[in-house]
VMD Tcl script that builds the backbone (N, CA, C; Angstrom):
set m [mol new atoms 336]
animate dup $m
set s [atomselect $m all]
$s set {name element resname resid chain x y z} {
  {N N UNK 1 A 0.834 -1.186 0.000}
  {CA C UNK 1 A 0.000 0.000 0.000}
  {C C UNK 1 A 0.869 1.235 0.000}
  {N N UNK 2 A 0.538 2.332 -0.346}
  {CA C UNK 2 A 0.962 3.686 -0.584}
  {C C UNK 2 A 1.734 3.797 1.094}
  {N N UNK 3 A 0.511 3.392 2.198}
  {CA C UNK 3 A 0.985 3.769 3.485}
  {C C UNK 3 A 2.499 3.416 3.634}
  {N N UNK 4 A 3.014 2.109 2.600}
  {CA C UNK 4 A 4.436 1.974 3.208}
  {C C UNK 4 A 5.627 3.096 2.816}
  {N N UNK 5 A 4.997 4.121 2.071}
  {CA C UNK 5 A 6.302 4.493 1.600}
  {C C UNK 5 A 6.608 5.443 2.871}
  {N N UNK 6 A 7.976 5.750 2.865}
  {CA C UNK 6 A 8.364 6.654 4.032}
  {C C UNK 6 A 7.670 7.584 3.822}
  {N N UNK 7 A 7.536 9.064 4.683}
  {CA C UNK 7 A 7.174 10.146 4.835}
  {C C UNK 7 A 7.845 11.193 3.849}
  {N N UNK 8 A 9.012 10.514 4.371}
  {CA C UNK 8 A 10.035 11.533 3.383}
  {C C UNK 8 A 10.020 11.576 1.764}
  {N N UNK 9 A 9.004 9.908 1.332}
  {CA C UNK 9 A 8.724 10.733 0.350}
  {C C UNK 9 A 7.916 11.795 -0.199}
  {N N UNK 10 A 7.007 12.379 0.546}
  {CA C UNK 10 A 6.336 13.391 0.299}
  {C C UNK 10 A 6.943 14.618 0.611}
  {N N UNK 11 A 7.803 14.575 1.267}
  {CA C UNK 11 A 8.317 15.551 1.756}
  {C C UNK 11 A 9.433 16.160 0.826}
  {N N UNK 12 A 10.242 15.975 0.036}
  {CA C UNK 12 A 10.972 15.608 -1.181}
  {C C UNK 12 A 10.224 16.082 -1.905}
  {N N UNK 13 A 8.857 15.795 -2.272}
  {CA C UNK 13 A 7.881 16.748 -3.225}
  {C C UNK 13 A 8.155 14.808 -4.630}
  {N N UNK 14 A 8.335 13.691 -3.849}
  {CA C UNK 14 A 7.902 12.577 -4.821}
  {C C UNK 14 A 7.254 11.600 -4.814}
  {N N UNK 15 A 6.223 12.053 -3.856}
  {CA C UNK 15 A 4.763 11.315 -4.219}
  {C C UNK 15 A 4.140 11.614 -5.137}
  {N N UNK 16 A 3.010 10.075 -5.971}
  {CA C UNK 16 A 2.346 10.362 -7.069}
  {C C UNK 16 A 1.605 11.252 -7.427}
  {N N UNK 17 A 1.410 12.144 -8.310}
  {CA C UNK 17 A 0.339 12.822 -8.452}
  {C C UNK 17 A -1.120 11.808 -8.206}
  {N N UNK 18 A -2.149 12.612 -7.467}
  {CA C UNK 18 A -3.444 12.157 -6.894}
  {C C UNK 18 A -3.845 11.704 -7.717}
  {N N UNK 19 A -4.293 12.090 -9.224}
  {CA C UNK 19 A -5.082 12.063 -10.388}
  {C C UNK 19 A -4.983 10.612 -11.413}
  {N N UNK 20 A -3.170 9.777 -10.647}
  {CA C UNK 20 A -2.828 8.581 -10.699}
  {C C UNK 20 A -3.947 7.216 -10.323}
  {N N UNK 21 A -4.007 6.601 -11.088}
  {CA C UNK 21 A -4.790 4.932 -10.615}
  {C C UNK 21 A -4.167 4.345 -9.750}
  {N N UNK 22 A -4.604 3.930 -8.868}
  {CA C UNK 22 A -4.192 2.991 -7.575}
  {C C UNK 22 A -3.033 2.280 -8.429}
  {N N UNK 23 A -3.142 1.593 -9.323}
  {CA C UNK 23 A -1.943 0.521 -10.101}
  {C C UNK 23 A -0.462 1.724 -10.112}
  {N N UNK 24 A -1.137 2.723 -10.781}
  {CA C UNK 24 A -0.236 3.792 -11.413}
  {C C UNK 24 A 0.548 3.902 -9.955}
  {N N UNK 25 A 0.011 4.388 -8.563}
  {CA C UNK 25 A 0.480 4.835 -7.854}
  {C C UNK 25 A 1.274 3.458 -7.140}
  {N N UNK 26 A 0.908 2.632 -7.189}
  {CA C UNK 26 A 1.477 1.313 -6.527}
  {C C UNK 26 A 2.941 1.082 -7.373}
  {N N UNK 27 A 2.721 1.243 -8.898}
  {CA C UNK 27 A 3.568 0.950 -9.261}
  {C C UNK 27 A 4.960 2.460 -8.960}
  {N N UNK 28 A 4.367 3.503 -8.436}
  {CA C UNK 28 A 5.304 4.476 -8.414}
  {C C UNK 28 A 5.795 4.100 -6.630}
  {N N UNK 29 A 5.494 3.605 -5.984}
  {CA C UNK 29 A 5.652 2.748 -4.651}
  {C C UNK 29 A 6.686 2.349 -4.932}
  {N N UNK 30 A 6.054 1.136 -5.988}
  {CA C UNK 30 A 7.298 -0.125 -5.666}
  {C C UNK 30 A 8.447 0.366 -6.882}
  {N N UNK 31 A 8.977 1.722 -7.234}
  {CA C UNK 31 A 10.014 2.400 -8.019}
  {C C UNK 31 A 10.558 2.431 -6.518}
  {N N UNK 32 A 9.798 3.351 -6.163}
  {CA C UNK 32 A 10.556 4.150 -4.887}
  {C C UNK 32 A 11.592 3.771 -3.811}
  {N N UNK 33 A 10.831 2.043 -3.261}
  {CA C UNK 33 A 11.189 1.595 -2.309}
  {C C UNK 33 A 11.929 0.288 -3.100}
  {N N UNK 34 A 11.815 -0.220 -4.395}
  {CA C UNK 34 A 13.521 -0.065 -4.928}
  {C C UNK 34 A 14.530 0.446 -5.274}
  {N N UNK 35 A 14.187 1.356 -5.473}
  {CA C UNK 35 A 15.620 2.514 -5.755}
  {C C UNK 35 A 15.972 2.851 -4.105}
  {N N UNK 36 A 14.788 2.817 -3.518}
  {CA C UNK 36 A 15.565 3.096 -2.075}
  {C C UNK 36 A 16.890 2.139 -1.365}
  {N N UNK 37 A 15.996 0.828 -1.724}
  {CA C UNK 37 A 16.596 -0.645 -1.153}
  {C C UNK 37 A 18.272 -0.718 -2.140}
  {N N UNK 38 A 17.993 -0.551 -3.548}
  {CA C UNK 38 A 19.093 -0.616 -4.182}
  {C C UNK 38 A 20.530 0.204 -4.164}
  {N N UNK 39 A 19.998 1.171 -3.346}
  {CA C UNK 39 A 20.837 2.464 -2.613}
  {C C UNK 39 A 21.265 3.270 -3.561}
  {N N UNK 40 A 20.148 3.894 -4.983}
  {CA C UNK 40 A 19.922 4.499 -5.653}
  {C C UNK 40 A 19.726 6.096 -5.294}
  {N N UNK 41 A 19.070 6.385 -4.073}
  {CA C UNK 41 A 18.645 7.176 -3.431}
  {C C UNK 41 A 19.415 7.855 -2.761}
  {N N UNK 42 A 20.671 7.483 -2.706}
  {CA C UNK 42 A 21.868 7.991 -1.674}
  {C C UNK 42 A 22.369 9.153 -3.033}
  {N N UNK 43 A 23.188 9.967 -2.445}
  {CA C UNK 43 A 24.451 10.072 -3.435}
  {C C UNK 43 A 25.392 10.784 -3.085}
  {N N UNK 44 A 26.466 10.720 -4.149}
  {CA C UNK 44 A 27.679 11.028 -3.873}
  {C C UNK 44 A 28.964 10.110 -5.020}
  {N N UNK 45 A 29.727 10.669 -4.537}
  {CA C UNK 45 A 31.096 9.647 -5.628}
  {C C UNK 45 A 30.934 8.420 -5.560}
  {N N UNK 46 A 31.411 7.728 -6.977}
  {CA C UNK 46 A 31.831 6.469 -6.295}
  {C C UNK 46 A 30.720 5.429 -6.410}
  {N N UNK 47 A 29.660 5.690 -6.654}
  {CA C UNK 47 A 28.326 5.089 -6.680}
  {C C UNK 47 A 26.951 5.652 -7.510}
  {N N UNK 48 A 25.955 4.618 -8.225}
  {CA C UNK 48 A 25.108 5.435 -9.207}
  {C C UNK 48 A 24.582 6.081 -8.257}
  {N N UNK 49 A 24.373 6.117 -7.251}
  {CA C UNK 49 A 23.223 6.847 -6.288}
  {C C UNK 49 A 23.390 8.605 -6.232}
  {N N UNK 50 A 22.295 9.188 -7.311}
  {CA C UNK 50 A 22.375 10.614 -7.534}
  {C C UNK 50 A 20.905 11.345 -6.870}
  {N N UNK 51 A 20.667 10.496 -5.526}
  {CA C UNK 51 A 19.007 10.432 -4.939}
  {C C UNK 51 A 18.467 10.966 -5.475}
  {N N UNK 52 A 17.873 10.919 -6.891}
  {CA C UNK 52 A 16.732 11.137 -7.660}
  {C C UNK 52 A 16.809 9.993 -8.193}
  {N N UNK 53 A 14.856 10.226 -8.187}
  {CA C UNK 53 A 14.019 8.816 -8.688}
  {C C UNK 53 A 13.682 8.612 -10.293}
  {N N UNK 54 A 14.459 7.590 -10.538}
  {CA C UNK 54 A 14.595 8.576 -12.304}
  {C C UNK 54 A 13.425 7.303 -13.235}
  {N N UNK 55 A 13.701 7.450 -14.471}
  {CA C UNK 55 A 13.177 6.558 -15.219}
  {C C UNK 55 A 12.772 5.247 -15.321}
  {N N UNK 56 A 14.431 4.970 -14.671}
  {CA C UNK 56 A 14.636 3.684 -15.156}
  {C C UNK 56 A 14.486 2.709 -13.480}
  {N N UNK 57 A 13.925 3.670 -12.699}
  {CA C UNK 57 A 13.510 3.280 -11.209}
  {C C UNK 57 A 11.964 3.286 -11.599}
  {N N UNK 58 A 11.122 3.867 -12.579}
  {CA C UNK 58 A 9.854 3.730 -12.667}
  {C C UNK 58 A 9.515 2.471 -13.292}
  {N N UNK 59 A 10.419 2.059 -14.358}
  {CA C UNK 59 A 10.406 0.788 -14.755}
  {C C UNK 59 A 10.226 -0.227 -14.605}
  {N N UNK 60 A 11.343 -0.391 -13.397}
  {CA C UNK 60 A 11.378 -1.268 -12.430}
  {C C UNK 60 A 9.911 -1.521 -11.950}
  {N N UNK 61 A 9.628 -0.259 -10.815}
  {CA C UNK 61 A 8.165 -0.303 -10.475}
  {C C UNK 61 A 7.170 -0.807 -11.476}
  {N N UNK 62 A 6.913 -0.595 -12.542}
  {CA C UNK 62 A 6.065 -1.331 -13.442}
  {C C UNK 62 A 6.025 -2.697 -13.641}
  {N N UNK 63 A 7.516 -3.279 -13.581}
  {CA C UNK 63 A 7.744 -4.517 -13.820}
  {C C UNK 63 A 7.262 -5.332 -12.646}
  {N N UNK 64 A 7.417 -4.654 -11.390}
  {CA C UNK 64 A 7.111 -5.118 -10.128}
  {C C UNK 64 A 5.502 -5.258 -10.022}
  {N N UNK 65 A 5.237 -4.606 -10.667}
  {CA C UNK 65 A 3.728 -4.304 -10.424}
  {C C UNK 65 A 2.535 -5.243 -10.470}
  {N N UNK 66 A 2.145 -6.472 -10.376}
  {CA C UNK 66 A 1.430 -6.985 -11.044}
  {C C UNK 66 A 0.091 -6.867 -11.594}
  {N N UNK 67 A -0.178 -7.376 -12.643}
  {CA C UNK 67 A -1.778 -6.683 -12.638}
  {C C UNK 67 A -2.329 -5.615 -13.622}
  {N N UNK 68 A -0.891 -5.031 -14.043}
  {CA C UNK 68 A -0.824 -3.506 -15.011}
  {C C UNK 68 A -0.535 -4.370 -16.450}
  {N N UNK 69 A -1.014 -3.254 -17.027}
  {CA C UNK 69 A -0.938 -3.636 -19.016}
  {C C UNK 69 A 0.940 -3.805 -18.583}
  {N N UNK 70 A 1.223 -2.459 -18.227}
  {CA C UNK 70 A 3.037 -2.362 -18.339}
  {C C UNK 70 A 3.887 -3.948 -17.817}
  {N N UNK 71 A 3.216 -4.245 -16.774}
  {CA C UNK 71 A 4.059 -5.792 -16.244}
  {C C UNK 71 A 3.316 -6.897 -17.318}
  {N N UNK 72 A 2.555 -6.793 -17.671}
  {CA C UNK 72 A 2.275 -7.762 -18.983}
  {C C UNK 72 A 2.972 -7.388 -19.988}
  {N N UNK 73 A 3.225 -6.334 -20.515}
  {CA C UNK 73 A 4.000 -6.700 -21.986}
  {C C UNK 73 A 5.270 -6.302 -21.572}
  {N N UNK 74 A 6.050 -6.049 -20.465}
  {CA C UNK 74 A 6.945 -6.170 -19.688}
  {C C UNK 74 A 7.635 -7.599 -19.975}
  {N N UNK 75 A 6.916 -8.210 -19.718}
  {CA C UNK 75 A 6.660 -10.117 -19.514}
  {C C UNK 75 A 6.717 -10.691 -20.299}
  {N N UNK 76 A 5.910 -10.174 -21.778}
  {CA C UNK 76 A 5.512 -10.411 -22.628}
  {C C UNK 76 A 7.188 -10.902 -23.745}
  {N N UNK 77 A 7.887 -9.293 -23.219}
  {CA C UNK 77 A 8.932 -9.652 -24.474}
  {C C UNK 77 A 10.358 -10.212 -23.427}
  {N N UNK 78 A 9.958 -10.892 -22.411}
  {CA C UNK 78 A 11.463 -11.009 -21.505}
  {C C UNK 78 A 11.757 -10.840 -20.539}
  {N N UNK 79 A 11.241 -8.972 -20.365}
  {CA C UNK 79 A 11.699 -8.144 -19.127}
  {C C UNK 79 A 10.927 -8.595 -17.469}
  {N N UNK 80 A 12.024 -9.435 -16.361}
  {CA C UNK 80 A 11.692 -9.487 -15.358}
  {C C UNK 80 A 12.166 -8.449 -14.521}
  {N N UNK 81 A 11.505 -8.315 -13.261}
  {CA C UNK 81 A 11.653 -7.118 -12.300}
  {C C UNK 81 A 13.417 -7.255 -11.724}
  {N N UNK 82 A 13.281 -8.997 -11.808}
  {CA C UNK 82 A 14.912 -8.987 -10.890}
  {C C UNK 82 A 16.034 -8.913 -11.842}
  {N N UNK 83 A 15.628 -9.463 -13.649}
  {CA C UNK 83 A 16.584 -8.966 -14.869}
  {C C UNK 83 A 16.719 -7.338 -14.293}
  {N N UNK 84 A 15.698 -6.275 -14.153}
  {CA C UNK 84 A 16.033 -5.159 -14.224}
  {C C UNK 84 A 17.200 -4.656 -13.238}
  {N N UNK 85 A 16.688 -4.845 -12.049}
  {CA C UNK 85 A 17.437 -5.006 -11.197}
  {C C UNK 85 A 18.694 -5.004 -10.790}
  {N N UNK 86 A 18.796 -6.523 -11.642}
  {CA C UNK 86 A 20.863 -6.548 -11.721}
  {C C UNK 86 A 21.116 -5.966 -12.764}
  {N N UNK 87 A 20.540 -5.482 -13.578}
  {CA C UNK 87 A 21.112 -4.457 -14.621}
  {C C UNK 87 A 20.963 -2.994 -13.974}
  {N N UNK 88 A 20.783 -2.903 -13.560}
  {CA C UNK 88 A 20.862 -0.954 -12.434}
  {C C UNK 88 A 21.186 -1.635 -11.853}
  {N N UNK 89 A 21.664 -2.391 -10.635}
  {CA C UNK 89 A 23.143 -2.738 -10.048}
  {C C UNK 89 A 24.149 -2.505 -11.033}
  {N N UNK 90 A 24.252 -3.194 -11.986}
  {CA C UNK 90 A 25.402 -3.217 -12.835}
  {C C UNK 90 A 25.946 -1.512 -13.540}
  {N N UNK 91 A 24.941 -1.289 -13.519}
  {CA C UNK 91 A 25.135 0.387 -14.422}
  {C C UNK 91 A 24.987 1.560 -13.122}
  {N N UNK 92 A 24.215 1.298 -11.967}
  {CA C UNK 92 A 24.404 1.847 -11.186}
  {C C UNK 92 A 24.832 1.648 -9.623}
  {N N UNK 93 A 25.446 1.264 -8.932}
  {CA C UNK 93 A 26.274 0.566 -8.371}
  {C C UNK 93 A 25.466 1.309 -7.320}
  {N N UNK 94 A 25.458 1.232 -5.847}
  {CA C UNK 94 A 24.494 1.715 -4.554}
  {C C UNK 94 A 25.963 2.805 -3.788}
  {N N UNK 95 A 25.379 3.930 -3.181}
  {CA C UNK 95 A 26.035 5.177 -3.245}
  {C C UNK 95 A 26.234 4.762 -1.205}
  {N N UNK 96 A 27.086 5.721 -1.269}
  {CA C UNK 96 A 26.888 5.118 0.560}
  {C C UNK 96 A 26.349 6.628 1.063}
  {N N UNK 97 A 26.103 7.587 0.424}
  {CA C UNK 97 A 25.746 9.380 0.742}
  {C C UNK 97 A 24.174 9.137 1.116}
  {N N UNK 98 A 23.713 10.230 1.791}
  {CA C UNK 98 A 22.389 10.095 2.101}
  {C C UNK 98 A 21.909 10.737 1.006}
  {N N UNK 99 A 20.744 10.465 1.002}
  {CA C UNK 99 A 19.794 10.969 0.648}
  {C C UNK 99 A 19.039 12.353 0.231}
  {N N UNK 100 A 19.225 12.333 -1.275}
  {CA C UNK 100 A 18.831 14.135 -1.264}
  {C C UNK 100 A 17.331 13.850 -1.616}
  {N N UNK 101 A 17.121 13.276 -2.449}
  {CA C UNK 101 A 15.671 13.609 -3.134}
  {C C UNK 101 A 15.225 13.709 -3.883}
  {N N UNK 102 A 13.824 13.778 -4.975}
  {CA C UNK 102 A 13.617 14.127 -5.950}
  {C C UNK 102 A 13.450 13.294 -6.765}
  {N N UNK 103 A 13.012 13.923 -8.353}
  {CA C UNK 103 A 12.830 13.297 -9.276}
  {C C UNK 103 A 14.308 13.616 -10.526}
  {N N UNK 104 A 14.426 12.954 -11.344}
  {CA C UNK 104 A 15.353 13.142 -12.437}
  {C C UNK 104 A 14.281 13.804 -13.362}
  {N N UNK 105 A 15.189 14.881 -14.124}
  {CA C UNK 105 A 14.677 15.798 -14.807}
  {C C UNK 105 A 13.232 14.736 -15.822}
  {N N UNK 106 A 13.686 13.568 -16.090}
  {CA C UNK 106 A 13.046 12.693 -17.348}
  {C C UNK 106 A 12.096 11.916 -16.071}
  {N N UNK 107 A 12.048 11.657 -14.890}
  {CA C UNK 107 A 10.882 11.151 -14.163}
  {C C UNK 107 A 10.059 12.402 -14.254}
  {N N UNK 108 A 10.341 13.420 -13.794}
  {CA C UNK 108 A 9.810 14.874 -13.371}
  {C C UNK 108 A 8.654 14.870 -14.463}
  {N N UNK 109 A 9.276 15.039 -15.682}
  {CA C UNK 109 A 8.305 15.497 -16.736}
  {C C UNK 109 A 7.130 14.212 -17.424}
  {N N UNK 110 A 7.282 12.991 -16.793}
  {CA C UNK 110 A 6.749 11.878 -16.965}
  {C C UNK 110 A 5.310 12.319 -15.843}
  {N N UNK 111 A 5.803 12.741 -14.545}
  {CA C UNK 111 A 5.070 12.829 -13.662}
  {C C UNK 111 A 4.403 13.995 -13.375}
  {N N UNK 112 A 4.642 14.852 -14.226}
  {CA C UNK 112 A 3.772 15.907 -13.895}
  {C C UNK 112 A 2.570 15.777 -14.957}
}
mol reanalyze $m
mol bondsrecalc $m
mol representation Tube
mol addrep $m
Protein backbone atom coordinates (compact mmCIF):
# COMPACT_ATOMS: atom_id res chain seq x y z
CA UNK A 1 0.00 0.00 0.00
CA UNK A 2 0.96 3.69 -0.58
CA UNK A 3 0.98 3.77 3.49
CA UNK A 4 4.44 1.97 3.21
CA UNK A 5 6.30 4.49 1.60
CA UNK A 6 8.36 6.65 4.03
CA UNK A 7 7.17 10.15 4.84
CA UNK A 8 10.04 11.53 3.38
CA UNK A 9 8.72 10.73 0.35
CA UNK A 10 6.34 13.39 0.30
CA UNK A 11 8.32 15.55 1.76
CA UNK A 12 10.97 15.61 -1.18
CA UNK A 13 7.88 16.75 -3.22
CA UNK A 14 7.90 12.58 -4.82
CA UNK A 15 4.76 11.32 -4.22
CA UNK A 16 2.35 10.36 -7.07
CA UNK A 17 0.34 12.82 -8.45
CA UNK A 18 -3.44 12.16 -6.89
CA UNK A 19 -5.08 12.06 -10.39
CA UNK A 20 -2.83 8.58 -10.70
CA UNK A 21 -4.79 4.93 -10.62
CA UNK A 22 -4.19 2.99 -7.58
CA UNK A 23 -1.94 0.52 -10.10
CA UNK A 24 -0.24 3.79 -11.41
CA UNK A 25 0.48 4.84 -7.85
CA UNK A 26 1.48 1.31 -6.53
CA UNK A 27 3.57 0.95 -9.26
CA UNK A 28 5.30 4.48 -8.41
CA UNK A 29 5.65 2.75 -4.65
CA UNK A 30 7.30 -0.13 -5.67
CA UNK A 31 10.01 2.40 -8.02
CA UNK A 32 10.56 4.15 -4.89
CA UNK A 33 11.19 1.59 -2.31
CA UNK A 34 13.52 -0.07 -4.93
CA UNK A 35 15.62 2.51 -5.75
CA UNK A 36 15.57 3.10 -2.07
CA UNK A 37 16.60 -0.64 -1.15
CA UNK A 38 19.09 -0.62 -4.18
CA UNK A 39 20.84 2.46 -2.61
CA UNK A 40 19.92 4.50 -5.65
CA UNK A 41 18.64 7.18 -3.43
CA UNK A 42 21.87 7.99 -1.67
CA UNK A 43 24.45 10.07 -3.43
CA UNK A 44 27.68 11.03 -3.87
CA UNK A 45 31.10 9.65 -5.63
CA UNK A 46 31.83 6.47 -6.30
CA UNK A 47 28.33 5.09 -6.68
CA UNK A 48 25.11 5.44 -9.21
CA UNK A 49 23.22 6.85 -6.29
CA UNK A 50 22.38 10.61 -7.53
CA UNK A 51 19.01 10.43 -4.94
CA UNK A 52 16.73 11.14 -7.66
CA UNK A 53 14.02 8.82 -8.69
CA UNK A 54 14.59 8.58 -12.30
CA UNK A 55 13.18 6.56 -15.22
CA UNK A 56 14.64 3.68 -15.16
CA UNK A 57 13.51 3.28 -11.21
CA UNK A 58 9.85 3.73 -12.67
CA UNK A 59 10.41 0.79 -14.75
CA UNK A 60 11.38 -1.27 -12.43
CA UNK A 61 8.17 -0.30 -10.48
CA UNK A 62 6.06 -1.33 -13.44
CA UNK A 63 7.74 -4.52 -13.82
CA UNK A 64 7.11 -5.12 -10.13
CA UNK A 65 3.73 -4.30 -10.42
CA UNK A 66 1.43 -6.99 -11.04
CA UNK A 67 -1.78 -6.68 -12.64
CA UNK A 68 -0.82 -3.51 -15.01
CA UNK A 69 -0.94 -3.64 -19.02
CA UNK A 70 3.04 -2.36 -18.34
CA UNK A 71 4.06 -5.79 -16.24
CA UNK A 72 2.28 -7.76 -18.98
CA UNK A 73 4.00 -6.70 -21.99
CA UNK A 74 6.94 -6.17 -19.69
CA UNK A 75 6.66 -10.12 -19.51
CA UNK A 76 5.51 -10.41 -22.63
CA UNK A 77 8.93 -9.65 -24.47
CA UNK A 78 11.46 -11.01 -21.50
CA UNK A 79 11.70 -8.14 -19.13
CA UNK A 80 11.69 -9.49 -15.36
CA UNK A 81 11.65 -7.12 -12.30
CA UNK A 82 14.91 -8.99 -10.89
CA UNK A 83 16.58 -8.97 -14.87
CA UNK A 84 16.03 -5.16 -14.22
CA UNK A 85 17.44 -5.01 -11.20
CA UNK A 86 20.86 -6.55 -11.72
CA UNK A 87 21.11 -4.46 -14.62
CA UNK A 88 20.86 -0.95 -12.43
CA UNK A 89 23.14 -2.74 -10.05
CA UNK A 90 25.40 -3.22 -12.83
CA UNK A 91 25.14 0.39 -14.42
CA UNK A 92 24.40 1.85 -11.19
CA UNK A 93 26.27 0.57 -8.37
CA UNK A 94 24.49 1.71 -4.55
CA UNK A 95 26.03 5.18 -3.24
CA UNK A 96 26.89 5.12 0.56
CA UNK A 97 25.75 9.38 0.74
CA UNK A 98 22.39 10.10 2.10
CA UNK A 99 19.79 10.97 0.65
CA UNK A 100 18.83 14.14 -1.26
CA UNK A 101 15.67 13.61 -3.13
CA UNK A 102 13.62 14.13 -5.95
CA UNK A 103 12.83 13.30 -9.28
CA UNK A 104 15.35 13.14 -12.44
CA UNK A 105 14.68 15.80 -14.81
CA UNK A 106 13.05 12.69 -17.35
CA UNK A 107 10.88 11.15 -14.16
CA UNK A 108 9.81 14.87 -13.37
CA UNK A 109 8.31 15.50 -16.74
CA UNK A 110 6.75 11.88 -16.96
CA UNK A 111 5.07 12.83 -13.66
CA UNK A 112 3.77 15.91 -13.89
Amino acid sequence: SLQAVPSAVSAVGAAPPERFSDLARASFEAAYLAASRLGHLSSGTGGGGDGLLGTDHLLLGMAMTTGTTASRALKAVGVTASGLEEALLTLRPPSPQPATGGHEPSAQALLA
